[in-house]
C-alpha positions as CSV (number, residue, x, y, z in Angstrom):
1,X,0.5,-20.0,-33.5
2,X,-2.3,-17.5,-33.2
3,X,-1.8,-14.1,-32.2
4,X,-5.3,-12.2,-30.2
5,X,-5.8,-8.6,-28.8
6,X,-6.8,-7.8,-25.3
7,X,-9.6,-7.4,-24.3
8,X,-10.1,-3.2,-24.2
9,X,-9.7,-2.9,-20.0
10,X,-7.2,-5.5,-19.8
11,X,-4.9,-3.4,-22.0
12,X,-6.0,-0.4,-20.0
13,X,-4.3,-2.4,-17.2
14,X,-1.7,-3.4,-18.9
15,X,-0.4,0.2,-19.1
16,X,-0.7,1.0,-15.7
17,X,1.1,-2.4,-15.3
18,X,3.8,-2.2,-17.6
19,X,3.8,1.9,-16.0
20,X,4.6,1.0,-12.9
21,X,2.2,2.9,-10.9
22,X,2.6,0.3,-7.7
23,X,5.7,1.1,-5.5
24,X,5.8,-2.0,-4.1
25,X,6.5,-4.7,-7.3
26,X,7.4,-7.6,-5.1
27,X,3.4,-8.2,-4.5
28,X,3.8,-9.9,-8.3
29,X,5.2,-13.3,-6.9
30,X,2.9,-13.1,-4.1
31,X,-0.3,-13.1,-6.8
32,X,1.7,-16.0,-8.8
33,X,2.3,-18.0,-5.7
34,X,-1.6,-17.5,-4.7
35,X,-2.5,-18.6,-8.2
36,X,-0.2,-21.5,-7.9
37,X,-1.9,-22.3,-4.5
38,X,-5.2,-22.1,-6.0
39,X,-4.8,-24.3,-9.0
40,X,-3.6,-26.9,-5.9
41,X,-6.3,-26.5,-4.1
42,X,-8.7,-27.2,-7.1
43,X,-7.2,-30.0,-8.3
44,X,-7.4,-31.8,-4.5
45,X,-10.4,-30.4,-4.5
46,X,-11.7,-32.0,-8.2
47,X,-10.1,-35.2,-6.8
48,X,-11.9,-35.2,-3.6
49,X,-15.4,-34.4,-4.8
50,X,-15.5,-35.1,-8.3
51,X,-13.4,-38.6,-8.7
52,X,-11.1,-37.0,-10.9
53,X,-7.9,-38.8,-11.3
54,X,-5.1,-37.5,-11.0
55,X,-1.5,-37.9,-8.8
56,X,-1.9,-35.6,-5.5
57,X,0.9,-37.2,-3.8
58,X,3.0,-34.4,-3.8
59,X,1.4,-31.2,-4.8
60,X,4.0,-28.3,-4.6
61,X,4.8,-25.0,-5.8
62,X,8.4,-24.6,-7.3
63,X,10.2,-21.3,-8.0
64,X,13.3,-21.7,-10.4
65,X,16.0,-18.2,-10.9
66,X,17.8,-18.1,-13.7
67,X,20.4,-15.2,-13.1
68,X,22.3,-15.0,-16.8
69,X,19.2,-14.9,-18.6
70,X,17.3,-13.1,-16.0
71,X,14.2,-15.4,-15.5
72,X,12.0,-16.1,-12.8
73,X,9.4,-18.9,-13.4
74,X,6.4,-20.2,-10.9
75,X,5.1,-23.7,-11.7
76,X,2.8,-26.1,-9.8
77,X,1.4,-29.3,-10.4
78,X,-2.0,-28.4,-9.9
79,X,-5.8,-27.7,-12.0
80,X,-4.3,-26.6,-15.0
81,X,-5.9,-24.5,-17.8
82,X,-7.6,-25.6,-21.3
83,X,-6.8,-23.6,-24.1
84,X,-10.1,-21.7,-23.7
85,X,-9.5,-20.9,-20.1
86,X,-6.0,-19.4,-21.0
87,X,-7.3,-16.8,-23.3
88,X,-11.2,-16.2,-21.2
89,X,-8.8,-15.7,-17.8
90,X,-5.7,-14.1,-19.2
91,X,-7.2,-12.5,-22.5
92,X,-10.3,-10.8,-20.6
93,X,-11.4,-8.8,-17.3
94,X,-15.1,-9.9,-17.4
95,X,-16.5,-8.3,-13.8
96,X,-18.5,-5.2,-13.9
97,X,-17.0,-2.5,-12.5
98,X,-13.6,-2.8,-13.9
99,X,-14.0,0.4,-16.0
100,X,-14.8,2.3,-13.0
101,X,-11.8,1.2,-11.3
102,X,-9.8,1.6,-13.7
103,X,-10.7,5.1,-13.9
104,X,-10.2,5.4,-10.2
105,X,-6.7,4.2,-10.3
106,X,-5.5,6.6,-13.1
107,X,-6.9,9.8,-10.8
108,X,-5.0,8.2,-7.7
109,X,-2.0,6.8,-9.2
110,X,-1.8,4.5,-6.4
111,X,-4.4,1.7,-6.1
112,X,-3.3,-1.2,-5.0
113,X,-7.3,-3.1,-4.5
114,X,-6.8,-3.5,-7.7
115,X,-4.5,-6.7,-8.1
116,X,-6.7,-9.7,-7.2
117,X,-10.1,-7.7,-7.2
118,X,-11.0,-9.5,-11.0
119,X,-8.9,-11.9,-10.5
120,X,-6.0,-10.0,-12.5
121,X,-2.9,-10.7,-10.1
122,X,-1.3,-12.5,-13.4
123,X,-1.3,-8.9,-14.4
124,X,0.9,-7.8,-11.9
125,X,4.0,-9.4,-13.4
126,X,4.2,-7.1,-16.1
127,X,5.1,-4.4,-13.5
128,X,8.6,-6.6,-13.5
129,X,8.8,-7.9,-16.8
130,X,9.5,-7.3,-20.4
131,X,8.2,-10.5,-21.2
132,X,6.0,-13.2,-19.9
133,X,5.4,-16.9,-20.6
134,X,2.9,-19.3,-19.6
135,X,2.8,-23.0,-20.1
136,X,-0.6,-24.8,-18.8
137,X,-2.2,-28.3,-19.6
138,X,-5.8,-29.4,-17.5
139,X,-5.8,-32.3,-15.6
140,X,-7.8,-35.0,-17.0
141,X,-7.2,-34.1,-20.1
142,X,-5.4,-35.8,-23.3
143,X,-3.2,-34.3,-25.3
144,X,-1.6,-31.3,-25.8
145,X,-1.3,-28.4,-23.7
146,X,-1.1,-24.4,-24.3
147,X,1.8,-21.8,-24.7
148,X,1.1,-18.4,-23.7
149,X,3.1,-15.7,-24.3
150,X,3.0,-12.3,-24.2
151,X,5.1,-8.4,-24.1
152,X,2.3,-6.7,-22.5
153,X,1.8,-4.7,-25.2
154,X,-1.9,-4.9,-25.8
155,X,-1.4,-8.4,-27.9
156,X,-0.6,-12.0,-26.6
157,X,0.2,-14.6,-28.8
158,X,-1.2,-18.5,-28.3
159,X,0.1,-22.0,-29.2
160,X,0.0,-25.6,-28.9
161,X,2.7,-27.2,-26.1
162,X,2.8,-30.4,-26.9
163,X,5.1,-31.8,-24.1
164,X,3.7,-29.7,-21.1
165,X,3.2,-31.2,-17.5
166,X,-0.1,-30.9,-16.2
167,X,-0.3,-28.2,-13.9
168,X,1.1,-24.4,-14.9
169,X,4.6,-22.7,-15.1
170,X,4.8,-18.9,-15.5
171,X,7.9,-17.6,-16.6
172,X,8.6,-13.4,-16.4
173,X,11.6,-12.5,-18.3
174,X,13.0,-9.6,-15.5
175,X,13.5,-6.2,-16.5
176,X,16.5,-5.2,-15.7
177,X,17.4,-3.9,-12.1
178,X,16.4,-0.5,-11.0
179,X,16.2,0.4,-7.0
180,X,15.2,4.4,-7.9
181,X,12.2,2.7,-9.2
182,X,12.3,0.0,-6.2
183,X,12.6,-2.7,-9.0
184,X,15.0,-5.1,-7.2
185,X,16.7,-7.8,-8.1
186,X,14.0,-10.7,-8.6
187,X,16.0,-13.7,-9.6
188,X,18.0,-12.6,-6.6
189,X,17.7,-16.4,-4.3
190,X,18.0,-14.1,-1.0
191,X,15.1,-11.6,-2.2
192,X,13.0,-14.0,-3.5
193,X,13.1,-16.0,-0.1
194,X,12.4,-12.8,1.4
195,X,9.2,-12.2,-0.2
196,X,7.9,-15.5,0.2
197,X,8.5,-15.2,3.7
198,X,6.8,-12.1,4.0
199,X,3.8,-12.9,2.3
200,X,3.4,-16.8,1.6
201,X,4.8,-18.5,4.6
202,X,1.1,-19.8,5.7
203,X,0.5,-21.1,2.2
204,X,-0.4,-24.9,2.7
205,X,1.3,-26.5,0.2
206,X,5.6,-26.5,0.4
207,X,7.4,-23.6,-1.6
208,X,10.3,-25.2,-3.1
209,X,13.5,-23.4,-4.6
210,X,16.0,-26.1,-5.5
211,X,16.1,-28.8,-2.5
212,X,14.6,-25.8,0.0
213,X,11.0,-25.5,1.1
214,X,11.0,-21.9,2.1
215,X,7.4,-21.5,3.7
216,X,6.3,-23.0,7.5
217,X,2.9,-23.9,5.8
218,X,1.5,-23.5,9.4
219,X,-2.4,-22.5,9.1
220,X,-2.6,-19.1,11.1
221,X,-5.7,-20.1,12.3
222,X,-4.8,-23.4,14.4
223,X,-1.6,-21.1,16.0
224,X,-2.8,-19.5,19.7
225,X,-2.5,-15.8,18.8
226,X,0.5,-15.3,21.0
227,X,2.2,-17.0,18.6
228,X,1.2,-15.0,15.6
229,X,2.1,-11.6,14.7
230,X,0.1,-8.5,13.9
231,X,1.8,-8.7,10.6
232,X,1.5,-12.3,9.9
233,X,-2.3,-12.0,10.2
234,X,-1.9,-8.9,7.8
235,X,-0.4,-10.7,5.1
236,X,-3.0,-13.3,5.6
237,X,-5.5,-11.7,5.4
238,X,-4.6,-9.6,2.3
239,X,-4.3,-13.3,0.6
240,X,-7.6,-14.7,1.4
241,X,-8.9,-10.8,0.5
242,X,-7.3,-9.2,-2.1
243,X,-7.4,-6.1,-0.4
244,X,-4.0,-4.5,0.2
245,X,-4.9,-2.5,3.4
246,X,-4.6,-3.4,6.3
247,X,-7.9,-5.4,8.4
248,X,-9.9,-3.4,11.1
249,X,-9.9,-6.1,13.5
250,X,-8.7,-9.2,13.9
251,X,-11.4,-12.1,15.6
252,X,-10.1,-15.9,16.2
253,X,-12.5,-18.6,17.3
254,X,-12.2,-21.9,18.7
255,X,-15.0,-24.3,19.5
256,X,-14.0,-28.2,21.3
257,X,-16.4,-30.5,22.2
258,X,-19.2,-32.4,20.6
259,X,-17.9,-30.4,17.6
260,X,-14.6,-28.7,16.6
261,X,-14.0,-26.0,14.3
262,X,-11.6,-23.0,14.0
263,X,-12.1,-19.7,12.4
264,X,-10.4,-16.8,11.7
265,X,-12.2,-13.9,10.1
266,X,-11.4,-9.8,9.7
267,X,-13.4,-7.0,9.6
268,X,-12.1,-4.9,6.7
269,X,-10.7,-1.1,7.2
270,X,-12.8,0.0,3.8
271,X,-16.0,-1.6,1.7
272,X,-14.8,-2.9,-1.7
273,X,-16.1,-1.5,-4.7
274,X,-18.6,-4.5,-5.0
275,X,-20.1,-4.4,-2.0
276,X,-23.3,-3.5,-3.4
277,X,-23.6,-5.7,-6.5
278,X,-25.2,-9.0,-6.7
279,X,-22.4,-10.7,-8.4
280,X,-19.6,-9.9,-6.1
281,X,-18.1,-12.8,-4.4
282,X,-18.9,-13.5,-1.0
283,X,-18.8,-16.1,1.6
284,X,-15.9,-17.5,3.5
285,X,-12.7,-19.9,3.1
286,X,-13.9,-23.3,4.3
287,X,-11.9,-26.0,5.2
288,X,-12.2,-29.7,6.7
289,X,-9.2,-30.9,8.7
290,X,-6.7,-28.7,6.8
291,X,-7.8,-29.7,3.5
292,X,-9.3,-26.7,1.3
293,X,-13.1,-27.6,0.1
294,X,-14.3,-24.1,-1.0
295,X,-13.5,-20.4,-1.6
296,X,-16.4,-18.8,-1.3
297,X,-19.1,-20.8,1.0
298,X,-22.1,-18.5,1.6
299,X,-23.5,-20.8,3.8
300,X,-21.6,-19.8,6.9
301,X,-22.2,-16.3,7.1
302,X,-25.9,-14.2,6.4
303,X,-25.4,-11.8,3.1
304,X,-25.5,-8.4,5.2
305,X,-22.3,-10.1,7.0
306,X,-20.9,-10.4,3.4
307,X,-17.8,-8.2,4.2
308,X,-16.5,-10.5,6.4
309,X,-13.6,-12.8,5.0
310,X,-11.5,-15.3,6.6
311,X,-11.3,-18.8,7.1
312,X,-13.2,-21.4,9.3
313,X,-11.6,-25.0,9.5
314,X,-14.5,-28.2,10.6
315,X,-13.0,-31.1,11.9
316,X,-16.2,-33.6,11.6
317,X,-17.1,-32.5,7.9
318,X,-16.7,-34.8,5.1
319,X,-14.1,-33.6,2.6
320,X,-16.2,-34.3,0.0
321,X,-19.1,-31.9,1.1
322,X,-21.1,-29.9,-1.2
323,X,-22.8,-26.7,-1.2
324,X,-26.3,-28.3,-1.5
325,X,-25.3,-30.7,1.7
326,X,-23.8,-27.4,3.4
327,X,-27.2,-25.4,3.3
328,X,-28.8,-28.6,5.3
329,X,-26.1,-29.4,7.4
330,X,-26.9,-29.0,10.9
331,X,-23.2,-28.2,12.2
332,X,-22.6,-26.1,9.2
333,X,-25.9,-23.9,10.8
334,X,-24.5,-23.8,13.8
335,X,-21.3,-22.6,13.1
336,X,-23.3,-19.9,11.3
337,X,-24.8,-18.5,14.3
338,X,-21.5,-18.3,16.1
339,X,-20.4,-16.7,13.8
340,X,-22.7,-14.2,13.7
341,X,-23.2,-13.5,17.4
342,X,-18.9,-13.7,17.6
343,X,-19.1,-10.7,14.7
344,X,-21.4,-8.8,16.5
345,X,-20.2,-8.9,19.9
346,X,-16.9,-7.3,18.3
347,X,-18.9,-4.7,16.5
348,X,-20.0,-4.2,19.9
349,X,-17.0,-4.1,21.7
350,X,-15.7,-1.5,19.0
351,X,-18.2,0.8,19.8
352,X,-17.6,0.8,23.5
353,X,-14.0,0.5,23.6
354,X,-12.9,1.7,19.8
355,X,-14.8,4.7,18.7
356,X,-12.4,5.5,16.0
357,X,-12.4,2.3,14.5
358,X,-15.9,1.7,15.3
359,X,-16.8,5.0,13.2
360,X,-14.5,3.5,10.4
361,X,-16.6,0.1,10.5
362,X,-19.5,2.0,10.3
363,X,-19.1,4.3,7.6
364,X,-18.0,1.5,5.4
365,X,-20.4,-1.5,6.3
366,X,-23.0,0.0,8.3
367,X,-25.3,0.2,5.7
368,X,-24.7,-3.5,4.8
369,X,-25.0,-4.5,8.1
370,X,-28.4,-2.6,8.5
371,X,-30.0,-5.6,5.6
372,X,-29.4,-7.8,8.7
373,X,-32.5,-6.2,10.9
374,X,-34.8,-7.1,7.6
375,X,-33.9,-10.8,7.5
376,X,-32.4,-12.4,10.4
377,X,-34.7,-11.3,13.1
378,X,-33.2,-13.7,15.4
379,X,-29.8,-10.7,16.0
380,X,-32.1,-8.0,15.4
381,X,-31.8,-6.6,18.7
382,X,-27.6,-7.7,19.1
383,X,-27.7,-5.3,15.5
384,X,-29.4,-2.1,16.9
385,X,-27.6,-2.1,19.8
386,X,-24.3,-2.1,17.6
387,X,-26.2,0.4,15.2
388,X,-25.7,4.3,15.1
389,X,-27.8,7.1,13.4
390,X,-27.7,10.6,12.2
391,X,-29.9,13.1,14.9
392,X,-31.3,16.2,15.3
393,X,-29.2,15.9,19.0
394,X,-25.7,16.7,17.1
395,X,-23.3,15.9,15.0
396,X,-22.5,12.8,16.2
397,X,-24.0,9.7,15.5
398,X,-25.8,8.2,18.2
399,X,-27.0,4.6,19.5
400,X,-30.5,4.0,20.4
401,X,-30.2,3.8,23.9
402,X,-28.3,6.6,23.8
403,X,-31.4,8.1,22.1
404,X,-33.6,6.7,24.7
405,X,-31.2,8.0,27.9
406,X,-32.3,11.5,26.1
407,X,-36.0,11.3,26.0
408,X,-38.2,14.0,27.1
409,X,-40.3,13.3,30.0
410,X,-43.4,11.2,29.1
411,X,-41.9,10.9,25.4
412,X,-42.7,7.4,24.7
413,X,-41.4,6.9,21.0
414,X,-38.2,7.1,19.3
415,X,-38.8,9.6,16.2
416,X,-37.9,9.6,12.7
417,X,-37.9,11.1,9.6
418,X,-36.2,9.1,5.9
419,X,-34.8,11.3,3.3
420,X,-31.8,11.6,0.7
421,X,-29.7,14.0,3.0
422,X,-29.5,15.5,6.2
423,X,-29.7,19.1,4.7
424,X,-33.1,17.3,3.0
425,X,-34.5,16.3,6.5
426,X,-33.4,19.0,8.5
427,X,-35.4,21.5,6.3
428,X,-38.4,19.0,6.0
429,X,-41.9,20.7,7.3
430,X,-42.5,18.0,9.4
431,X,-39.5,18.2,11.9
432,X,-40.7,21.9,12.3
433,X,-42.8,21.6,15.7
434,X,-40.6,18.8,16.8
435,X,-37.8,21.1,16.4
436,X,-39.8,24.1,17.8
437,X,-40.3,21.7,21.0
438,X,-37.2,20.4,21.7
439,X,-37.8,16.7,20.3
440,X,-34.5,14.7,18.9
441,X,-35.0,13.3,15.4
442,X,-33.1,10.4,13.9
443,X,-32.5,11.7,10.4
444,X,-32.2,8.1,8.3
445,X,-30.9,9.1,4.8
446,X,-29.5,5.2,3.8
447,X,-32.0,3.1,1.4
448,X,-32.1,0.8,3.7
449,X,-33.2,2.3,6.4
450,X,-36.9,3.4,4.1
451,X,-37.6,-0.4,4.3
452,X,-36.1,-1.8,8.0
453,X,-37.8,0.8,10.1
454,X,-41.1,-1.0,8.7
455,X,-39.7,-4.5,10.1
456,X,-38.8,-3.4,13.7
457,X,-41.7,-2.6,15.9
458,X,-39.7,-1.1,19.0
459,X,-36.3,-1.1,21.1
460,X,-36.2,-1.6,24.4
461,X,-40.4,-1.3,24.4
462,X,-39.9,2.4,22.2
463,X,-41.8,2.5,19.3
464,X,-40.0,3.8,16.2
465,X,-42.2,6.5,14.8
466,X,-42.2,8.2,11.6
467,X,-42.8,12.1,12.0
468,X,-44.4,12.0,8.5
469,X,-46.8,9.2,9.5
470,X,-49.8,8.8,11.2
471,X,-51.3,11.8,13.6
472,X,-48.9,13.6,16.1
473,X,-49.8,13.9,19.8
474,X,-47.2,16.5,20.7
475,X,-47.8,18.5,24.0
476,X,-50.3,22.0,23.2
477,X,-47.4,24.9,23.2
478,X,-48.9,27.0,26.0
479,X,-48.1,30.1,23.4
480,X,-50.1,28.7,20.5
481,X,-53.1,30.3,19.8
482,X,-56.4,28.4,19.0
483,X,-56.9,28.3,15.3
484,X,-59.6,31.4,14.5
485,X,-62.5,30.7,12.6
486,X,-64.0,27.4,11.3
487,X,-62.1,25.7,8.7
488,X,-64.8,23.0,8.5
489,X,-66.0,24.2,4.9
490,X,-62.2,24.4,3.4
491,X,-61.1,21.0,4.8
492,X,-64.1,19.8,2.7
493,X,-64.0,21.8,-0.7
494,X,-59.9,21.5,-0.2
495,X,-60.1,17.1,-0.2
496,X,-63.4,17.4,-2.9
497,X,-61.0,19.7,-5.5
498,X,-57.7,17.5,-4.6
499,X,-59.5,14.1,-4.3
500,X,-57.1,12.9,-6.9
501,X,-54.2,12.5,-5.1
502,X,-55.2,13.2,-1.3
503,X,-57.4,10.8,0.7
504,X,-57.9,13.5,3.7
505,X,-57.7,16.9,4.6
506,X,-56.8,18.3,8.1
507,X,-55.3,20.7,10.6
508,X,-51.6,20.0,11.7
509,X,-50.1,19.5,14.9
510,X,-46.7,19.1,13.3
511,X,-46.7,22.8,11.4
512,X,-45.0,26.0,12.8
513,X,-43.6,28.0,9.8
514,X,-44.9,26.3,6.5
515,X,-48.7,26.6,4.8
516,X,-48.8,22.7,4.7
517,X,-47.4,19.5,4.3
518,X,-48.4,15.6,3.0
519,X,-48.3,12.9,5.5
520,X,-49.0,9.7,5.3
521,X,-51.5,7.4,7.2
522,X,-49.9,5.1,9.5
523,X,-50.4,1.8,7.5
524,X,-49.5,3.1,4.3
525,X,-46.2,2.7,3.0
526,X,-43.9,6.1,2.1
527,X,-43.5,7.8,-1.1
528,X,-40.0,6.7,-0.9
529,X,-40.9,3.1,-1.1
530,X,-43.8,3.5,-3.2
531,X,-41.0,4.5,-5.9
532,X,-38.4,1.6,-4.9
533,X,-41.3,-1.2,-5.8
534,X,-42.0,0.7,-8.8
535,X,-38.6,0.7,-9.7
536,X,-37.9,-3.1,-8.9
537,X,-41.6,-3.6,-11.3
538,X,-43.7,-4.2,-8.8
539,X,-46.5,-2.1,-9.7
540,X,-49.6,-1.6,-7.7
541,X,-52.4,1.2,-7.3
542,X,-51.0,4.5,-6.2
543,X,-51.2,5.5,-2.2
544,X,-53.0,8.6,-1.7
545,X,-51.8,10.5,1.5
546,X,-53.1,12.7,4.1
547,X,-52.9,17.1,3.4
548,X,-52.2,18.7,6.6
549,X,-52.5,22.8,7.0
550,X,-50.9,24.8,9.6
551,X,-54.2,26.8,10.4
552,X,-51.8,30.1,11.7
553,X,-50.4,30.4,8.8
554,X,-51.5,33.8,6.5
555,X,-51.8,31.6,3.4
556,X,-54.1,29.0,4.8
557,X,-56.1,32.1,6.7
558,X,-56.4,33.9,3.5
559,X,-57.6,30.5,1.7
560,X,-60.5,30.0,4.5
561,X,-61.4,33.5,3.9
562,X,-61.8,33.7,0.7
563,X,-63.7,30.3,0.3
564,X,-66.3,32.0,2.9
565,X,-66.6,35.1,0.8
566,X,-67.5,32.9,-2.5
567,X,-67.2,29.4,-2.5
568,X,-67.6,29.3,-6.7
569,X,-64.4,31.5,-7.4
570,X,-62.8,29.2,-10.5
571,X,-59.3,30.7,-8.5
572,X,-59.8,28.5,-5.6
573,X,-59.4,25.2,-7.2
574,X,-55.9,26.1,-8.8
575,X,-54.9,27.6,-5.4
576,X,-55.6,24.1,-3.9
577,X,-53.5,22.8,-6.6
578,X,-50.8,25.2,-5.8
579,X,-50.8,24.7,-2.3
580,X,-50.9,20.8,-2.9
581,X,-47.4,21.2,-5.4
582,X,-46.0,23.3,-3.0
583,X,-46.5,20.8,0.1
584,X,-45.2,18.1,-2.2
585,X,-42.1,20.0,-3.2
586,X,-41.2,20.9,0.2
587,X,-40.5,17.3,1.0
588,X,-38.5,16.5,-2.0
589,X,-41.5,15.1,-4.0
590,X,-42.1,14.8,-7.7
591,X,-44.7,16.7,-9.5
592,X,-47.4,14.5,-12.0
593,X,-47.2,17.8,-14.4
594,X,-44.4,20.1,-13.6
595,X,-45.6,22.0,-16.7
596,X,-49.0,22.9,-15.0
597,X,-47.8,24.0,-11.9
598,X,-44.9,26.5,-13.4
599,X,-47.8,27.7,-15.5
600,X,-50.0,28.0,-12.5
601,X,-47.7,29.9,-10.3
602,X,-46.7,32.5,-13.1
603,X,-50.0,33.6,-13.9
604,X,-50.4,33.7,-9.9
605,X,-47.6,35.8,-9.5
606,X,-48.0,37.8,-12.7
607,X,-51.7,39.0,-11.0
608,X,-49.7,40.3,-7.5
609,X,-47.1,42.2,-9.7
């Protein structure tokens, strides 16, 4: 016998296990049930696709109550665990992130996206139990098989079990009753066939207690949805998820003909933690005729649909498909793009029918959903009509066509401006004479949207235009005054002394209050992205922009003047530099030499004291 620590986090969870922070503890035989399930499903699936042999005549899950010695214990024939497995699964949490959410949990107290996020619903037992057991042996393998056993107290202990079955049996030794703390009774027969009721009655393989199968194993997804409950599909869903809220929507699919599938997928109420991290799990359940084949097929749904989960069940696959014969497979691409247009048609009908839960969707998954107009080009249209943004119109977000609907007459673009926050954007020199006229703004603050806005010309025939890019042709204000004097000279000296980091000097159209700001030209690509290749190593020579002055404004009229009165004044140059740091501050930019410029600007201001 060998007895091993936790891993650090796991015993973290542990605590908050054995601490009871869940009020609802009967999710712990819905986790070992689901891991029961699982291990079926992979050793059908082992026989199936990898030849394994092994007896699948009768795969079951079995739930034995032992009242006088207060035992529960969940055991199925199924995959089986090595000795190695036992203590990498059991031992360890090995997903990033779980640090974070751990942290999370012990603010809230009550988290319940934790159990199943890492995997750790095994965890969840020791909300119920003073003790657990765990007896395993892999299929296709000789020999012995493992004893695990453990108090939950930041230890486990590990042994050789020589006579075990393949397949797993878990067996939590029940704390004793206590309803105050809703601890029930859980080697009760009539609770424990209430739980499995509640949560497990769609799981595919028979639930036995003694001679007594107590789950329907109907597949949710082949009953018409008259049939089906609201929270039938809930409890579903939170076991193909792991995610104990409740789903946004609920969308079923049929297709009959040349070929048949079934699907039933959810939009989720809130993004998990991973959402945004390449190593997250993604994809959908996928089934042929009944039988599981995969957990996590990527194949049937694009990446920015990634928050999508359910189920879709083929009836002209082979069972023994792979993922190299899915990402060729004609029907496969064709339930795809069903898919897709059935996920975005809902989107769409949230938006017109749902606005609360349409605002939901998009505050959580908006973002994702906004990689979609980069790389599937075929929905980019069906994804900016379901799309809202921030705008200089209100506080609400609106819809392009919505936009559109509120053009000025003979405005013929939809405007723009990128930034890291609304305050950022609003305050931004270059909304100041679109503002000042009366033009709506769609203030873009998401990553994202610094790199899509470059993949999608127009909509509906507007052109998207950046009002930091390029010239603007804005109507003349009838009560703007022509610029006095020639500033001919200054543009010149002003692009000779800053030639290092401008490639232009002009007059602005797009300046009402500030000196000057930095624009760029039209086929160059932002600051912002400049920085996100740089970050991502791909290095290339720096983009120079364009230095636009507001001719009316005192400092710029001062400048010109005093260039005319001596052109060789040394305090010219650094003035240029000043007026160049201040133009790149304004916008949220980062100086070369911060150093220099504070040094600059206090001897300036040390003169005028």
């Amino acid at each position: 016998m060998e007895t091993l620590e936790f891993q650090a986090e796991a015993r973290q969870l542990l605590q908050l296990m054995v601490h009871s922070i869940y009020s609802n503890k009967d999710i712990f035989l819905r986790e070992l049930i689901s891991n029961a399930s699982d291990a079926l499903d992979k050793l059908r699936l082992a026989v199936l696709q990898d030849g394994l042999e092994a007896d699948t005549s009768d795969l079951h899950i079995e739930l034995e109550a032992d009242t006088e010695a207060r035992t529960l214990t969940v055991r199925d024939n199924g995959i089986g665990m090595t000795r190695e497995e036992v203590v990498e699964l059991i031992g360890t949490i090995a997903k990033s992130g779980t640090a974070e959410l751990l942290a999370k949990i012990k603010e809230a107290k009550e988290s319940p996206e934790l159990i199943g996020q890492f995997g750790v619903g095994f965890y969840s037992t020791f909300m119920v139990a003073d003790k657990v057991d765990l007896v395993t042996r892999k299929a296709g393998t000789e020999g012995h098989g493992t004893r695990w056993e453990s108090a939950g107290e930041g230890t486990f202990t590990i042994d050789d079990a020589p006579d075990a079955p393949v397949g797993t049996s878990v067996t939590v030794h029940l704390r004793p009753k206590d309803e105050e703390d809703a601890l029930f009774d859980y080697a009760d027969a009539w609770k424990i066939k209430e739980i499995v009721k509640r949560y497990s009655d769609f799981i595919s393989f028979p639930i036995r207690m003694g001679e007594e199968t107590l789950n329907s194993m109907k597949a949710l997804w082949a009953r018409p949805r008259s049939e089906v409950s609201d929270d039938e599909y809930h409890q579903f869903y939170r076991h193909i998820s792991h995610d104990w809220s409740d789903p946004l929507e609920i969308i079923n699919m049929r297709a009959e003909g040349t070929f048949e599938y079934e699907a039933l997928l959810f939009l989720p109420s809130r993004a998990p933690h991973d959402l945004f991290q390449r190593d997250a799990r993604r994809g959908l359940q996928l089934y042929v005729k009944r039988v599981f084949i995969m957990d996590d097929s990527k194949e049937l749904i694009p990446d920015y649909l990634r928050f999508v989960k359910g189920v879709v069940d083929a009836a002209d696959l082979s069972l023994n498909i792979s993922r190299e014969i899915l990402q060729q497979d004609r029907h496969i691409q064709m339930i795809r793009r069903r898919l897709v247009k059935k996920v975005l048609s809902t989107i769409k009908d949230l938006l017109n029918n749902s606005p609360e839960k349409y605002a939901t969707f998009w505050r959580e998954f908006g973002r994702a959903l906004k990689e979609g107009l980069l790389n599937d080009p075929d929905n980019q249209k069906a994804i900016l009509d379901v799309a809202t943004f921030s705008s200089t119109g209100g506080t609400e977000p609106t819809t392009l066509a919505a936009y559109i609907e509120r053009m000025k007459e003979g405005q013929e673009e939809i405007y723009y401006l990128t930034g890291e926050s609304r305050s950022q954007v609003e305050n931004s020199p270059h909304m100041e004479a679109f503002q000042a006229q009366g033009y709506e703004v769609l203030i873009l603050t998401d990553p994202v949207d610094e790199i899509w806005v470059e993949a999608v010309p127009d909509y509906d025939g507007k052109k998207l235009q950046s009002v930091a890019r390029g010239s603007v042709d804005l109507p003349k204000d009838a009560d703007e005054p022509e610029p006095e004097g020639d500033f001919a000279s200054l543009l010149t000296f002003l692009k000779g002394s800053l030639e290092e980091n401008v490639k232009e000097v002009r007059l602005s159209h797009r300046l009402t209050t500030s000196a000057a700001c930095l624009v760029s030209d039209a086929d160059d690509i932002t600051p912002t992205l400049e920085k996100m290749y740089r970050a991502m190593g791909q290095e290339g020579p720096r983009v120079k922009r364009i230095l636009e002055l507001n001719p009316h404004h005192p400092l710029v009229g001062g400048l010109r003047a005093a260039h005319e009165r001596d052109a060789d004044d040394p305090a010219l140059p650094e003035t240029a530099e000043l007026l160049y740091g201040t133009a790149l501050l304004a916008e949220g930019g980062d100086l070369d030499d911060p150093a220099r410029f504070a040094k600059l600007l206090a001897d300036r201001l040390a003169r005028t004291v």
